[in-house]
C-alpha positions in Angstrom: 0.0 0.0 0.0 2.7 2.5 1.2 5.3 3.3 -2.2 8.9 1.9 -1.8 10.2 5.7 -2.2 8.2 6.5 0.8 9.5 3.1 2.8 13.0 3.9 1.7 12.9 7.3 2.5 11.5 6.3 6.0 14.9 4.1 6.9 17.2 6.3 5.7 16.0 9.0 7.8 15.9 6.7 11.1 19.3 5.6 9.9 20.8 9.0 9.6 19.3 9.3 13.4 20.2 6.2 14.6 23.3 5.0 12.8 21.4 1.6 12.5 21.4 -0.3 8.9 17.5 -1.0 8.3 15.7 -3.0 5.7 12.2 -3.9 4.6 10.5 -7.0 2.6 7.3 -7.8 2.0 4.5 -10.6 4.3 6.2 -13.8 1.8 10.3 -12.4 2.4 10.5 -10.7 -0.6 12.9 -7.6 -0.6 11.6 -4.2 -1.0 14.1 -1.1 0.5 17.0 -0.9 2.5 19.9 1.4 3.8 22.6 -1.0 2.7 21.1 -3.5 -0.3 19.6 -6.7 -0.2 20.3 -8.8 2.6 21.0 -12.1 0.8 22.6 -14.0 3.0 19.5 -14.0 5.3 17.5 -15.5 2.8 16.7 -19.0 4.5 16.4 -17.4 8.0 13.6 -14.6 6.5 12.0 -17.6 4.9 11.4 -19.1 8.3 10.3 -15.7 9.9 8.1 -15.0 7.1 6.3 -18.5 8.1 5.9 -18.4 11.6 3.7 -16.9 13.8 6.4 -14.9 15.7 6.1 -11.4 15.8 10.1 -11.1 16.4 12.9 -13.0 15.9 16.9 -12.7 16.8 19.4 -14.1 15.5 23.2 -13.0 15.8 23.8 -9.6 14.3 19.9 -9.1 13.7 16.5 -8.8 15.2 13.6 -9.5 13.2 10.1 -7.5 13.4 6.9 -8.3 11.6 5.0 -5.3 10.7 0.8 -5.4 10.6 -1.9 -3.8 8.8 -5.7 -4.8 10.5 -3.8 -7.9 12.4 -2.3 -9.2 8.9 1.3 -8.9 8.4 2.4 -6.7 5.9 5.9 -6.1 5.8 8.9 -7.6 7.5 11.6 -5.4 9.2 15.2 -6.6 9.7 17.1 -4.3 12.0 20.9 -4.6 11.6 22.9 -5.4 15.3 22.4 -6.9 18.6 20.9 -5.5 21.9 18.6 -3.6 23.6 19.7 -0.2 21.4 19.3 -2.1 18.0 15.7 -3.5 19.5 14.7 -0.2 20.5 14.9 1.1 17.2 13.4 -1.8 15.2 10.3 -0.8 17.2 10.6 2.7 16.6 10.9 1.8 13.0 7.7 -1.1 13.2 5.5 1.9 15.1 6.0 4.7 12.1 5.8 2.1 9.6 2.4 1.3 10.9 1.4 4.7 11.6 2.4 5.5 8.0 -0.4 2.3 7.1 -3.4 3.7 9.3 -2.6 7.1 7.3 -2.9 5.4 3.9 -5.6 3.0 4.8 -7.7 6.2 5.9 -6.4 8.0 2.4 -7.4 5.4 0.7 -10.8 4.9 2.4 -11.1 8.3 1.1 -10.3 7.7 -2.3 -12.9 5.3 -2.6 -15.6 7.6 -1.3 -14.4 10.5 -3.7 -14.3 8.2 -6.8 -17.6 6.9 -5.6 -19.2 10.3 -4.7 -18.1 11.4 -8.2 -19.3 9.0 -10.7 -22.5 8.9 -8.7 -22.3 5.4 -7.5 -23.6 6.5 -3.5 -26.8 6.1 -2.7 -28.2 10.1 -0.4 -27.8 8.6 2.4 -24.3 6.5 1.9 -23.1 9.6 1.3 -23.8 11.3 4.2 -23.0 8.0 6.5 -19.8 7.2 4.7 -18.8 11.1 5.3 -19.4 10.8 8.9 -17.1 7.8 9.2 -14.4 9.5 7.4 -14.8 12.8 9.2 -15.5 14.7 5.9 -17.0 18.3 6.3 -20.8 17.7 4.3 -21.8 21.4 4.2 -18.3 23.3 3.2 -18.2 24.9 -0.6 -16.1 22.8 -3.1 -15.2 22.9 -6.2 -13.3 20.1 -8.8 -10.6 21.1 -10.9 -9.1 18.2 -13.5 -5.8 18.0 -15.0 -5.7 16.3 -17.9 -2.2 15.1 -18.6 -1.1 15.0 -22.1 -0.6 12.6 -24.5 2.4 9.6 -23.1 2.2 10.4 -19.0 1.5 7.5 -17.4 -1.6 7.4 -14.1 1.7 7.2 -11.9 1.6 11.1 -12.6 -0.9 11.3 -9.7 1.5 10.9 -6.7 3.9 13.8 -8.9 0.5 15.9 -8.6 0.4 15.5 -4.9 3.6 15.7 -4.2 3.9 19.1 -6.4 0.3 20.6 -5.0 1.1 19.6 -1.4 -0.8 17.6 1.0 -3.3 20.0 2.4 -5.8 18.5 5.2 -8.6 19.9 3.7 -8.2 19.4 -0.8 -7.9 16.0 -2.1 -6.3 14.8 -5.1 -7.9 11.6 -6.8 -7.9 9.7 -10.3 -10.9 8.0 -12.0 -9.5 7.7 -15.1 -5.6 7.1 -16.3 -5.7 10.7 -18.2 -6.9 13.0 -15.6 -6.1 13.9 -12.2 -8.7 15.5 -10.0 -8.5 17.9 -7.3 -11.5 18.0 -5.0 -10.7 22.1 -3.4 -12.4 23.4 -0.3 -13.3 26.6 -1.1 -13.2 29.7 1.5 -15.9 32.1 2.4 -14.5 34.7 0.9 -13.3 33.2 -2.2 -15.1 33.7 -6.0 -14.2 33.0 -9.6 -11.4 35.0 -9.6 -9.6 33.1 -7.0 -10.1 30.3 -8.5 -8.8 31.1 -11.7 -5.6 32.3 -9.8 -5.3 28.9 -8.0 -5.4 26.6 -11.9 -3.1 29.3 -13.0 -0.9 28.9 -9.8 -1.3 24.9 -9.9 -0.3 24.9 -14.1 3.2 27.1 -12.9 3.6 24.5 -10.1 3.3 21.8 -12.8 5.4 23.7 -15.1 8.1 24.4 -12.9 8.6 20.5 -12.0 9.2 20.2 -15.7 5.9 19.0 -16.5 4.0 20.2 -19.9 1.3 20.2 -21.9 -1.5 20.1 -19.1 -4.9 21.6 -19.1 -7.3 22.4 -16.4 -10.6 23.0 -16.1 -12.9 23.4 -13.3 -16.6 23.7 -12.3 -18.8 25.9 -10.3 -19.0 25.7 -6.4 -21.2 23.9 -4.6 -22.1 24.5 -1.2 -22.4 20.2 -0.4 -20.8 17.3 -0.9 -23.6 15.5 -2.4 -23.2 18.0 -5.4 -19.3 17.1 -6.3 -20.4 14.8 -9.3 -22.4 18.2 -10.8 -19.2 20.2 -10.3 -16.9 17.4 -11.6 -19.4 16.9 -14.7 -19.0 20.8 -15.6 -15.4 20.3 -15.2 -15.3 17.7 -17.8 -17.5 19.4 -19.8 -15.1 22.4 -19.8 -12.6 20.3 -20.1 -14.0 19.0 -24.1 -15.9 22.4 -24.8 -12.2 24.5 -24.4 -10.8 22.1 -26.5 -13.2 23.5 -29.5 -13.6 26.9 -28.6 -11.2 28.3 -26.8 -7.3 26.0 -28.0 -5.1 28.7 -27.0 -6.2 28.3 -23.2 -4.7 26.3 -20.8 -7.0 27.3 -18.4 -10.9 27.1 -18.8 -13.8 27.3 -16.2 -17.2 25.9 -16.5 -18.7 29.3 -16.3 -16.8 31.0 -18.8 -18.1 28.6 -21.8 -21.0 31.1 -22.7 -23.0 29.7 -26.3 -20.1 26.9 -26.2 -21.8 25.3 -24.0 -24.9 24.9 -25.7 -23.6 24.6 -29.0 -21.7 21.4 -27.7 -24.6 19.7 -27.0 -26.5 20.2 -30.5 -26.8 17.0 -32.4 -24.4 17.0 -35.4 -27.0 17.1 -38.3 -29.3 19.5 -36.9 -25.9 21.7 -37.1 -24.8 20.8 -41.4 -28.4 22.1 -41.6 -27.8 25.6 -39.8 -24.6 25.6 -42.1 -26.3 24.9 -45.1 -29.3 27.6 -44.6 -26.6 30.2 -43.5 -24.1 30.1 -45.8 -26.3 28.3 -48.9 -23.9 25.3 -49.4 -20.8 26.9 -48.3 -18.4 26.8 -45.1 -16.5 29.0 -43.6 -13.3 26.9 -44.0 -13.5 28.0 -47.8 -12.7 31.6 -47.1 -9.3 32.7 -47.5 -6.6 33.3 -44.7 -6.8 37.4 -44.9 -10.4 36.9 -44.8 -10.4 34.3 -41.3 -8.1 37.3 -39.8 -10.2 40.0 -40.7 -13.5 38.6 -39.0 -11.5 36.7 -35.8 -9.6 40.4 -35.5 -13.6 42.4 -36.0 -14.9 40.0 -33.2 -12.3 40.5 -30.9 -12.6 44.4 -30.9 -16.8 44.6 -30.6 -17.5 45.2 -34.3 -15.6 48.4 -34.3 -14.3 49.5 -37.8 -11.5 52.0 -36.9 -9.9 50.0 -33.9 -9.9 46.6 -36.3 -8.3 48.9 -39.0 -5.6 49.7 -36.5 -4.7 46.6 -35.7 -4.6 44.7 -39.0 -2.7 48.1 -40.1 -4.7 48.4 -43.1 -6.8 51.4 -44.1 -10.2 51.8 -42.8 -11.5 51.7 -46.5 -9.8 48.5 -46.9 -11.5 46.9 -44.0 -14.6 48.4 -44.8 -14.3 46.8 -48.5 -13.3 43.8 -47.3 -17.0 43.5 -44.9 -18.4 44.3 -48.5 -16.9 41.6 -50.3 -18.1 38.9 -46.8 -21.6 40.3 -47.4 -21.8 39.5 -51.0 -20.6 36.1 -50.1 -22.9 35.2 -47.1 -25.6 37.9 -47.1 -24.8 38.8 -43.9 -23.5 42.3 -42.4 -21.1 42.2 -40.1 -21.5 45.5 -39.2 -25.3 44.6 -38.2 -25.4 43.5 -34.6 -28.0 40.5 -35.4 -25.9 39.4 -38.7 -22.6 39.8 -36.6 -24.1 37.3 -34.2 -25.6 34.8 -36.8 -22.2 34.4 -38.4 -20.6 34.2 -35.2 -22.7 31.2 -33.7 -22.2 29.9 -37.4 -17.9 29.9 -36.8 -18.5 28.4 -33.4 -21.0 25.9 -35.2 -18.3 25.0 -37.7 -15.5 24.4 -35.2 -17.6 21.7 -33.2 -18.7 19.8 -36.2 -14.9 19.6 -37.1 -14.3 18.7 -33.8 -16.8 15.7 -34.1 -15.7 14.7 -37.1 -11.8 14.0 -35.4 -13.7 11.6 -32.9 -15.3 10.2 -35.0 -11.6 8.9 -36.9 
C-alpha cells in the first residue's frame, strides 16, 4: 500500500538518526528497501520468519520484526545489530511504519468515497453515513478542478501531482481515469471565480516548474455540499472538451466562462450541417481565405468596431470596410449589423464543433 520511495525514504532517515542499517520486505520475504542492499545471505532465515507466527525474531547480528496492517502482516523489518539499542529502534521503526499504514488505509478509504461520490455510485444517504465515518465536512463549498495530462504520461503522474500541490488536510487529489487527475478544493468564504482562476493558473506554474507540460485544467462551479461534487466534476469535464473546441489557445478554462459553447456542444451534429447549409447556402467558412479568417476573428475581438480593427490589422479603414463588403456578398450577412454579426458568429463556433466531431469520429 505505502510506495517503496516512501518506505526507503522512512529508513534512511531513522538511519541518519540512529546510525542503524535497516531493511524492509514484503509478508512472503521478498525484498523491498534498504539502507545497505539486499540482505541475501538471510534468505533462508527470512524464509522461516516470514512463516511463523512470531512477531520477532533474533538471531546474531539481527532482530527480526513483523509489521501489521488490520492484524495481517504486511511487511517484515530486519534491524541490523544486537541488543537492547538495535531492539529499540526496530520498534521505533515497526510503530512509524504502521502509523504510515493507518494514514494510507484512511487516504485510501477516502479515495474510494471520492471516486464513488463522483461517478454517482452512493446512494443520499451512503453519502452522508460514509462522510461521517471518514470525518469529511458535508456542508463546506467545493469545487473540482481536472488535470488532464497530455498525450504519453502514465496514471503514476498522480502521486507527482500530490507531491507538487502539497498535502493539504482539507483538498484531495484523486484519479478515476488514467488521463486525468482530480482535485477536489475546499473553497473559503471569501473566495469567488477569480480566485479560482488564480489557483489553476498557480497549480499549471507549479506543474510547469517540475518540468511538466502540456497540461490543461478545467474546473466547475462551487457547490455549497458534498452531495453535489459529481455536478461540479461533470462541468469540469464538460469544460474540459468544450475548451478544447472553442477556446485552443487556453490552458486554463472554467465551467462558467463557456458562454454559447456550452450549448452549442450539445446540439446533435446534423441538426448543425443544416444551420450551415441555410446560413451560408452550401458553403463553409473553412473556404474563405486566410486574410479573410483574420479579418473577422480580428472584428470580433474588438466589438465590431471599424477603426480599432483597422488599426490593428494596419490596413486602411477603407480596406477593412471593402473587405466586410466583399463577406456580405458572399454570405448575405453584415457584419456591421449587430443580429448578422451574431448569426455568423454562432455559425464559426458551429463550424469548429462539427470539425471537432468529425476527429472523434476517426
Amino acid at each position: 500500500m505505502i510506495s517503496n520511495q516512501i518506505l526507503q525514504s522512512t529508513i534512511e532517515g531513522l538511519k541518519e538518526i540512529t546510525e542503524t542499517e535497516l531493511c524492509i520486505l514484503d509478508a512472503d520475504g521478498k525484498y523491498l528497501v534498504g539502507t545497505s542492499g539486499e540482505p541475501v545471505a538471510l534468505k533462508r532465515t527470512i524464509e522461516e520468519f516470514a512463516g511463523a507466527g512470531n512477531e520477532y525474531y533474533a538471531v546474531k547480528g539481527y532482530q527480526f520484526f513483523k509489521i501489521y496492517d488490520k492484524y495481517q502482516p504486511e511487511y517484515l523489518l530486519i534491524a541490523y545489530g544486537d541488543g537492547k539499542e538495535t531492539k529499540k529502534v526496530g520498534e521505533i521503526a515497526v510503530f512509524q511504519i504502521q502509523s504510515l499504514l493507518v494514514a494510507y488505509r484512511e487516504r485510501f478509504d477516502s479515495d474510494n468515497f471520492f471516486k464513488s461520490l463522483l461517478l454517482d455510485n452512493l446512494l443520499l444517504v451512503d453519502i452522508y453515513n460514509r462522510a461521517k465515518k471518514l470525518h469529511i465536512d458535508t456542508d463546506v463549498k467545493r469545487v473540482i478542478f481536472i488535470i488532464e495530462m497530455p498525450e504519453g504520461k502514465e496514471a503514476s503522474i498522480l502521486e507527482k501531482v500530490r507531491d507538487i500541490l502539497g498535502s493539504k488536510s482539507k483538498d484531495f487529489i484523486t484519479a478515476v481515469d488514467e488521463k486525468n487527475v482530480i482535485v477536489i478544493k475546499e473553497v473559503g468564504p471569501n473566495d469567488g471565480y477569480k480566485a479560482l482562476e488564480t489557483y489553476a493558473n498557480g497549480m499549471l506554474k507549479m506543474l510547469e516548474a517540475a518540468g511538466e507540460k502540456g497540461f490543461h485544467i478545467a474546473y466547475g462551479t462551487v457547490v455549497g455540499d458534498v452531495k453535489e461534487v459529481s455536478k461540479s466534476y461533470k462541468e469540469a469535464k464538460l469544460a474540459l472538451d468544450v475548451g478544447k473546441i472553442f477556446f485552443g489557445g487556453k490552458n486554463v478554462i472554467a465551467y462558467n466562462t463557456l458562454g454559447i459553447g456550452r450549448l452549442i456542444y450539445q446540439l446533435p451534429v446534423p441538426l448543425c450541417k443544416m444551420f450551415i447549409r441555410e446560413i451560408f447556402e452550401g458553403k463553409s467558412p473553412d473556404d474563405f481565405d486566410e486574410e479573410t479568417l483574420t479579418t473577422i476573428d480580428k472584428f470580433f475581438e474588438n466589438s465590431l468596431n471599424v477603426s480599432e480593427t483597422s488599426r490593428q490589422l494596419f490596413i486602411h479603414r477603407n480596406t477593412l470596410v471593402y473587405r466586410l463588403d466583399k463577406i456580405q456578398k458572399m454570405t448575405g450577412l453584415d457584419l456591421r449589423v449587430f443580429e448578422d454579426a451574431i448569426t455568423f458568429k454562432i455559425a464559426l463556433m458551429v463550424v469548429k464543433y462539427m470539425n471537432y466531431m468529425e476527429t472523434l469520429e476517426y
